[in-house]
LOMIVO-532033 format. One record per residue (C-alpha): x, y negated, z negated; residue in one letter. Coordinates in steps of 0.5 Angstrom, whole numbers, plus 500, padded with zeros to 3 digits. Each point is the difference from the previous one (the first is absolute). Example, Ala and Ser with C-alpha at 12.3 -4.5 7.8 and 13.67 -1.06 7.14 Angstrom:
LOMIVO-532033
525509484A502493502S
END
This chain:
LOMIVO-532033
420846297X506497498X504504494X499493494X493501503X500508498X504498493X495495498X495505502X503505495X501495494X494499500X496507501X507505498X494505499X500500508X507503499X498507498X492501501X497505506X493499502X495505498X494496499X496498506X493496497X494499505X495496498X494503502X495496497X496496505X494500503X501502507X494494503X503500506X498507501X493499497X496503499X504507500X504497496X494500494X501506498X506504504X507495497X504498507X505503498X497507500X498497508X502506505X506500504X497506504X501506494X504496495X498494496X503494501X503500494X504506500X505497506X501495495X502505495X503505505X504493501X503499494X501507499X505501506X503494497X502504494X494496495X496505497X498498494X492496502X496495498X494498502X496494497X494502501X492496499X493502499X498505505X506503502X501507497X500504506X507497501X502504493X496505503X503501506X507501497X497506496X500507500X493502502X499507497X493501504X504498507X505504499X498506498X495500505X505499507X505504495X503505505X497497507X504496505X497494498X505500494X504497504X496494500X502499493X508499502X502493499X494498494X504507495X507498502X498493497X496503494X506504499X506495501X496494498X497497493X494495500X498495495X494495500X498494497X493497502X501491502X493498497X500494503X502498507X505494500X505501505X506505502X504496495X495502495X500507502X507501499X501497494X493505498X505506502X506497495X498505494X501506506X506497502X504499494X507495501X502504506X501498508X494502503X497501507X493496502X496503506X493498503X497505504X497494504X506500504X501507502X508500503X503505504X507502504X499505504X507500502X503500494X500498493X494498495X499492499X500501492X507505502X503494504X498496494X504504495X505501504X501492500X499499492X506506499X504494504X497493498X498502492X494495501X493499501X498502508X494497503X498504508X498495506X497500506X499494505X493499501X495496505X500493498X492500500X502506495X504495495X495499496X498508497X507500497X506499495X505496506X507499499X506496501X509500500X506502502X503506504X504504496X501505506X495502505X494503498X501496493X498494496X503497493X492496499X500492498X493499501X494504500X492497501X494504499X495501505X502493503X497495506X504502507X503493499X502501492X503507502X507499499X501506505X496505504X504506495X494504496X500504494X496507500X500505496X507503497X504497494X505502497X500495492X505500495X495500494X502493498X494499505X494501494X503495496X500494506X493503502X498498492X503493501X496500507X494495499X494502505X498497507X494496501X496506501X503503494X504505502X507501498X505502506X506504499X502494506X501495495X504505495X505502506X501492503X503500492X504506501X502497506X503494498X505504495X502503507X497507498X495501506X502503507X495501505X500506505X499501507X498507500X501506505X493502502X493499501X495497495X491500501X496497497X496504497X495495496X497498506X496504506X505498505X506502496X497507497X498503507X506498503X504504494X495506500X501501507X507499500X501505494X496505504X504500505X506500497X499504493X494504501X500502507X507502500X500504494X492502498X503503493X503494497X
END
């Protein structure tokens, strides 16, 4: 990125100048039907990697990436996933003293260094919507945003959402992650186009929700880690729905991105798609392999 593009990016929002990021929303009020009909009663973010729901990968996640302060937007029929970050009084005292404290390792480390908030999305219109509906948690503050869905992990270094923040501490705007996907897959996701900043990196120009592969304006996918400077909720406010009613946060950016202010990641990794069968069998194998077998206390 050029050096008038960074100036102009910090003219018009000087609050990127001095603000870290804390706060890391997850909408999490969806109902999980490509999962049914587990997903009736048991929300998919709470859906078992091996010993751990997904969405404490999520949290750990952020956590590592200095982001302790979480927000969840929830729906009805969610409570297990406040109930999860919770101190269960029965379980701890009746394991209190055994080995399998241990157990319990990696869910007080979050209870005792994070903080959760929760606001219920009473109607399902889209991640637009689920984002603006975690406003009030969110306050006029930069802001992470995870989807469990899309469980991100590197073995070999650091986390998505770490490399993410580390990026925001150099560019000083809203940062988008990417992946190159199939063409037959084209049509599930938020796509992208622009320039190369350097390799790895994208300045977006234009971005295409969910488009026919002879639409798509590139093969370069969204998945689910944002970094968003909050003037995001007022461009959501301003975003009319699609035809099926929902309001995408893909319209929201495109707008963003034609001030220049978005970038796109190619991240250090490897992501599952955990909202489908093929995908959560997959991860659920790759983390037994790799965090449960080679360490039974995490």
């Amino acid at each position: 990125m050029s050096f008038i593009q960074l100036r102009y990016i910090t003219y018009m929002y000087p609050f990127v100048k001095t603000l870290m990021i804390k706060k890391c929303l997850f909408p999490a009020a969806g109902y999980g039907t490509r999962f049914l009909p587990v997903t009736k009663a048991i929300p998919k973010e709470m859906l078992s990697m091996v010993n751990k729901p997904l969405i404490q990968y999520g949290v750990e996640e952020a956590f590592d990436a200095g982001l302790s302060e979480i927000s969840i937007v929830t729906g009805r029929g969610k409570h297990a996933l406040e109930d999860h970050f919770d101190i269960s009084y029965e379980l701890e005292n009746q394991i209190k003293g055994t080995d399998q404290e241990k157990y319990l390792t990696g869910i007080r480390k979050l209870l005792n260094k994070c903080s959760f908030s929760y606001i219920r999305q009473t109607q399902i219109k889209g991640l637009g919507h689920a984002i603006l509906t975690g406003r009030p948690l969110i306050g006029n503050e930069l802001f992470a945003v995870v989807l469990t869905d899309d469980l991100c992990v590197n073995v070999t270094g650091e986390g998505v959402l770490t490399q993410m923040v580390n990026l925001y501490q150099k560019y000083r705007c809203t940062i988008v992650a990417i992946q190159e996907v199939n063409p037959q897959e084209i049509n599930k996701y938020g796509i992208i186009a622009g320039d190369y900043i350097s390799d790895g990196l994208i300045r977006v120009r234009h971005m295409a929700e969910k488009p026919a592969l002879e639409d798509a304006p590139s093969n370069l996918a969204i998945i689910g880690r944002y970094i968003l400077t909050p003037d995001i909720f007022k461009l959501i406010e301003e975003t009319k729905p699609d035809k099926s009613g929902e309001i995408q946060i893909t319209d929201a950016l495109l707008r963003q991105a034609k001030n220049g202010c978005v970038i796109a990641y190619k991240f250090k990794g490897r992501r599952f798609d955990c909202g489908g069968a093929e995908g959560y069998i997959e991860a659920i194998n790759f983390c037994y392999k790799y965090f449960y077998k080679a360490n039974q206390a995490y």
